[in-house]
py3Dmol code that shows the C-alpha trace and the ligand (Angstrom):
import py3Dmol

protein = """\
ATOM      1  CA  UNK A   1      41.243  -4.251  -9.260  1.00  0.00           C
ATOM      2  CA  UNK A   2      39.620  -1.057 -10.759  1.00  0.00           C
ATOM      3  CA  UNK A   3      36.126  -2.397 -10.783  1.00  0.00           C
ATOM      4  CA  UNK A   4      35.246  -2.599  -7.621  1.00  0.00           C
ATOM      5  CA  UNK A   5      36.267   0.672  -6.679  1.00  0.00           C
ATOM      6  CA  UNK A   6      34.033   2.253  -9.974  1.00  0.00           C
ATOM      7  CA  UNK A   7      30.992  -0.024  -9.069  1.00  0.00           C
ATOM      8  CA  UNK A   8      30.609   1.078  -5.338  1.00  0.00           C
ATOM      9  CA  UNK A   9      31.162   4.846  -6.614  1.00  0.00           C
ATOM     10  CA  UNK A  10      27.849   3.966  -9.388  1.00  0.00           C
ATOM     11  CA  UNK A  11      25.921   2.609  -5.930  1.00  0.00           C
ATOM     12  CA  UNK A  12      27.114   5.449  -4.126  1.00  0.00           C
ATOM     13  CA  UNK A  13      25.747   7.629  -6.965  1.00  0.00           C
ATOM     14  CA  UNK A  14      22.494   6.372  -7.147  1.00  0.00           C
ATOM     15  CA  UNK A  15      21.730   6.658  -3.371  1.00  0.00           C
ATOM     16  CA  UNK A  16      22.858  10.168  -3.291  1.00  0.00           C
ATOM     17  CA  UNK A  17      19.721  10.215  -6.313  1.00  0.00           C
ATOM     18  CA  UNK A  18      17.767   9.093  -4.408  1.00  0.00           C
ATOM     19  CA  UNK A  19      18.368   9.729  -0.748  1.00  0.00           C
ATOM     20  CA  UNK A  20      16.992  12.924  -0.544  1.00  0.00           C
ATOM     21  CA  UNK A  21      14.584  13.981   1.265  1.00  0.00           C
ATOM     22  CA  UNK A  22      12.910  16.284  -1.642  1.00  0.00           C
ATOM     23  CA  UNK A  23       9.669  14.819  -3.051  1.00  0.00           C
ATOM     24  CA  UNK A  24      10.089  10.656  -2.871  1.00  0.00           C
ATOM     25  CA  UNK A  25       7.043   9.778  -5.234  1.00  0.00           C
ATOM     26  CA  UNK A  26       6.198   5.919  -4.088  1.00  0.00           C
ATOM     27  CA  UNK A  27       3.089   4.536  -5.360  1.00  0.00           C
ATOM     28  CA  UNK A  28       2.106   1.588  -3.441  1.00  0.00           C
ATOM     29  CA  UNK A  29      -1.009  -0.709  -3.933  1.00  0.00           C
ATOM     30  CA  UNK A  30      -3.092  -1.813  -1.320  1.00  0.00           C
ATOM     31  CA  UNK A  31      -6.328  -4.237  -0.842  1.00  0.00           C
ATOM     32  CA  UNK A  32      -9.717  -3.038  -0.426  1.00  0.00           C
ATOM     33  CA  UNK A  33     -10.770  -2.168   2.831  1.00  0.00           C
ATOM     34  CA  UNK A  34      -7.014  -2.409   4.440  1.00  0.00           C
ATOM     35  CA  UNK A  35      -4.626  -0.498   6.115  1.00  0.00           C
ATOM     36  CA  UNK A  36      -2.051   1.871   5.341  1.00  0.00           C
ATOM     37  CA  UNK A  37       0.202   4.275   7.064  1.00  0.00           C
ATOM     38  CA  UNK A  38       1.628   7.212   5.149  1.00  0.00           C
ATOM     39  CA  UNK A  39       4.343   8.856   6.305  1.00  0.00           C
ATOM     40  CA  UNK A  40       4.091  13.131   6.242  1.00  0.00           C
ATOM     41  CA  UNK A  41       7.050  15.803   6.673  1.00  0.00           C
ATOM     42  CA  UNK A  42       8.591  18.964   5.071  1.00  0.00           C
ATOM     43  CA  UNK A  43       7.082  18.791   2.405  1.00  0.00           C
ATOM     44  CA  UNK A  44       5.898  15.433   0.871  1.00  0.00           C
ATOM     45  CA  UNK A  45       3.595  12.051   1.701  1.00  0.00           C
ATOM     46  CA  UNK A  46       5.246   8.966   1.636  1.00  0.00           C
ATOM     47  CA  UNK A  47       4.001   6.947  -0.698  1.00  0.00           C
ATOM     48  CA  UNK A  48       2.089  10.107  -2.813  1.00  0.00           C
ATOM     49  CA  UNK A  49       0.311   7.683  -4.943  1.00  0.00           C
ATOM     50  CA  UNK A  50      -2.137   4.957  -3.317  1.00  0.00           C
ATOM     51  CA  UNK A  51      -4.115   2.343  -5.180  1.00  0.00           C
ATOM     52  CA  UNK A  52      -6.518   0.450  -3.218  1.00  0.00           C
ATOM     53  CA  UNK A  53      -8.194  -2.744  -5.011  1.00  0.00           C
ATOM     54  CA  UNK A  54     -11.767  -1.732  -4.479  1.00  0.00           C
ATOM     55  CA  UNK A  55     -14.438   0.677  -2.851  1.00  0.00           C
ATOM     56  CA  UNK A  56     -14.741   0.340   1.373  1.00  0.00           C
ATOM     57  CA  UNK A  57     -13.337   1.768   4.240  1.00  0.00           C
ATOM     58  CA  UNK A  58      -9.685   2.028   3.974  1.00  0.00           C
ATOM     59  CA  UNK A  59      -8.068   2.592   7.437  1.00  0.00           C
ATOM     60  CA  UNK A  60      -5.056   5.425   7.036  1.00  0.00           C
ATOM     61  CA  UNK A  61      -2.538   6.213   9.737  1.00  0.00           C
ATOM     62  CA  UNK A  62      -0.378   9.138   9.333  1.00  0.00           C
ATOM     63  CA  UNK A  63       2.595   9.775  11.058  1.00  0.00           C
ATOM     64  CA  UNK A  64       4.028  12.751  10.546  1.00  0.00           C
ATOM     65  CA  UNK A  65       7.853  12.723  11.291  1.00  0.00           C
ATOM     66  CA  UNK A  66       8.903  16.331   9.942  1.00  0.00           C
ATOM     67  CA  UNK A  67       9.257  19.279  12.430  1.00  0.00           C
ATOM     68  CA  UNK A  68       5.609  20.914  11.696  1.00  0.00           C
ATOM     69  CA  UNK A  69       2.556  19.778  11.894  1.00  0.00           C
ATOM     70  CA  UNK A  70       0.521  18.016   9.033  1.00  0.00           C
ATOM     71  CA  UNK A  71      -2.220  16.973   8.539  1.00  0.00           C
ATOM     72  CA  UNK A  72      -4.212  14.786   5.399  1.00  0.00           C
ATOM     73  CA  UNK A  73      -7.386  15.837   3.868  1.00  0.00           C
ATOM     74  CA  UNK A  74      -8.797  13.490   1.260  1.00  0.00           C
ATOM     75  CA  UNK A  75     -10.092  15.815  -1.879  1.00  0.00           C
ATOM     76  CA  UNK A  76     -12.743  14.781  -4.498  1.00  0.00           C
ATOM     77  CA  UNK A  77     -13.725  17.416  -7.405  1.00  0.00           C
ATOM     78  CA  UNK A  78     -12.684  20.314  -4.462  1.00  0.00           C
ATOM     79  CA  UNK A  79     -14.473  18.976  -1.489  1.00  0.00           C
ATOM     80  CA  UNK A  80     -12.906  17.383   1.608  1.00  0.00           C
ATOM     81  CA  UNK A  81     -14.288  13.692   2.202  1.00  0.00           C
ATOM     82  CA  UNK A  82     -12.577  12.518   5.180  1.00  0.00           C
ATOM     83  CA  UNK A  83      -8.603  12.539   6.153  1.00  0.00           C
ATOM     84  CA  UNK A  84      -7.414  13.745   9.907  1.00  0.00           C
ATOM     85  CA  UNK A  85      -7.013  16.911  11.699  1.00  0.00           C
ATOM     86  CA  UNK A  86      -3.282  18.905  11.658  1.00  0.00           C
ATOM     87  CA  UNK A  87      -1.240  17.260  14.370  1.00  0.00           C
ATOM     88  CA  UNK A  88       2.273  18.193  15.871  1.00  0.00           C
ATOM     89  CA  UNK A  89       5.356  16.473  14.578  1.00  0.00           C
ATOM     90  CA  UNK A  90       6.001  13.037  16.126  1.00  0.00           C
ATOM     91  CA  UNK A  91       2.340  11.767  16.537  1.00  0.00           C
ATOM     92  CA  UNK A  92       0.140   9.808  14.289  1.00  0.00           C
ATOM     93  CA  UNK A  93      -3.483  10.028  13.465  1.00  0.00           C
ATOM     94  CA  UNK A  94      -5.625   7.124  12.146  1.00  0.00           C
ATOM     95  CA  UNK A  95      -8.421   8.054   9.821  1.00  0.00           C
ATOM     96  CA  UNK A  96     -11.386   5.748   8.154  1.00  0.00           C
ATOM     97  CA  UNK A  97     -11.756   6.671   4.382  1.00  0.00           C
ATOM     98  CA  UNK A  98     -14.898   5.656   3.020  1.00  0.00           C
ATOM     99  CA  UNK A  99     -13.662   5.059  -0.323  1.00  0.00           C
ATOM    100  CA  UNK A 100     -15.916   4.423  -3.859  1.00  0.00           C
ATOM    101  CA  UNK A 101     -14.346   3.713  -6.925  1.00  0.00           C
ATOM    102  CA  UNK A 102     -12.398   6.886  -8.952  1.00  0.00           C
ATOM    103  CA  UNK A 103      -9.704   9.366  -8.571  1.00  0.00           C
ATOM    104  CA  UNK A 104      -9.262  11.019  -5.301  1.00  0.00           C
ATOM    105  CA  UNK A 105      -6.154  13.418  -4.203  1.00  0.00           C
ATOM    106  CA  UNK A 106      -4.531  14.117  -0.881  1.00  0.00           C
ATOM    107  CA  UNK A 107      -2.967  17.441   0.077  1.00  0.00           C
ATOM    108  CA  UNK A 108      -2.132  19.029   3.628  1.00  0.00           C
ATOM    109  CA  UNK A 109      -3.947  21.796   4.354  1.00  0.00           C
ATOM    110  CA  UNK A 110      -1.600  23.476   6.493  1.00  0.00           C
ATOM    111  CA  UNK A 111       0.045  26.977   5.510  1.00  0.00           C
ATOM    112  CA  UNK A 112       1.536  26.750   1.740  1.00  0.00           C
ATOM    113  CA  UNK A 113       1.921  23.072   2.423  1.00  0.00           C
ATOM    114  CA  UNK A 114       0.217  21.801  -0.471  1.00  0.00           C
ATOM    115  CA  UNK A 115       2.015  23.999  -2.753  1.00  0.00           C
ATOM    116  CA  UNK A 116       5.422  22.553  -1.762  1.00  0.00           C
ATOM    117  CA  UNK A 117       4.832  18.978  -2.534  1.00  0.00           C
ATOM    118  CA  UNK A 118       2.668  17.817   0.264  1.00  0.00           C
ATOM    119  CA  UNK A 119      -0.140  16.176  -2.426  1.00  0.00           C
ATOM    120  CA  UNK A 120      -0.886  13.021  -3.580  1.00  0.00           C
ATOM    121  CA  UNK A 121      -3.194  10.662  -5.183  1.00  0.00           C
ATOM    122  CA  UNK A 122      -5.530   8.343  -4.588  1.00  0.00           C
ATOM    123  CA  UNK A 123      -7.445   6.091  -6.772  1.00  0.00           C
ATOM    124  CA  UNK A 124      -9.617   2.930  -6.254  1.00  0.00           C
ATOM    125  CA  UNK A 125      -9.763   0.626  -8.706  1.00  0.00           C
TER     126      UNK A 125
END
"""
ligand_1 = """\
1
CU
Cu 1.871 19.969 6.034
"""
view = py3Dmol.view(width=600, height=400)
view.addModel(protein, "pdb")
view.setStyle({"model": 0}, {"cartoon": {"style": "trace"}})
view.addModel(ligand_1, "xyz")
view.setStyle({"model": 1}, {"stick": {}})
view.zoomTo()
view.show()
């Protein structure tokens, strides 16, 4: 009768792990020349790593469901190459990424944003 009881407290465990809202670090793979939406709040991207299969324009929406607003700037070797303005908390923004193959990173350029876990990367096989 005990085992029940002890396996539902292990579950419940592991969702408090992971249920929090500090710094969920998804990687998710996507085709070339797709979509993908990318969720943005206080202070993390959701997924923060991205694989796309190939160079072309990758179509991101970001929808920023925190209480600030966000935005997404696409980053290679320092320079911004595409991503959307900062928008208020509840909207989305769509962005085209012209994408070639490499390592790119993400980061919100709002306030200290960046520095408290809103960053990601990018890379395109
Ligand atoms: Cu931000």
């Amino acid at each position: 009768m005990r085992r029940p009881a002890l396996t539902l407290a292990a579950f419940v465990l592991v969702l408090a792990g992971c249920g929090g809202d500090d710094q969920p670090r998804r990687t998710v793979t996507v085709p070339a020349a797709g979509g993908l939406r990318v969720v943005a709040k206080e202070y993390s991207f959701d997924p923060a790593g991205i694989v796309v299969r190939g160079p072309g324009v990758l179509r991101l929406t970001l929808s920023n469901e925190g209480s600030l607003a966000h935005n997404l700037k696409l980053m290679r070797d320092g320079r911004v190459v595409g991503g959307t303005p900062s928008f208020p908390a509840g909207e989305s923004r769509s962005a085209r990424l012209r994408l070639e193959r490499g390592e790119y990173e993400f980061v919100c350029t709002v306030g200290d944003h960046e520095e408290l876990g809103m960053k990601g990367e990018l890379r395109v096989d």
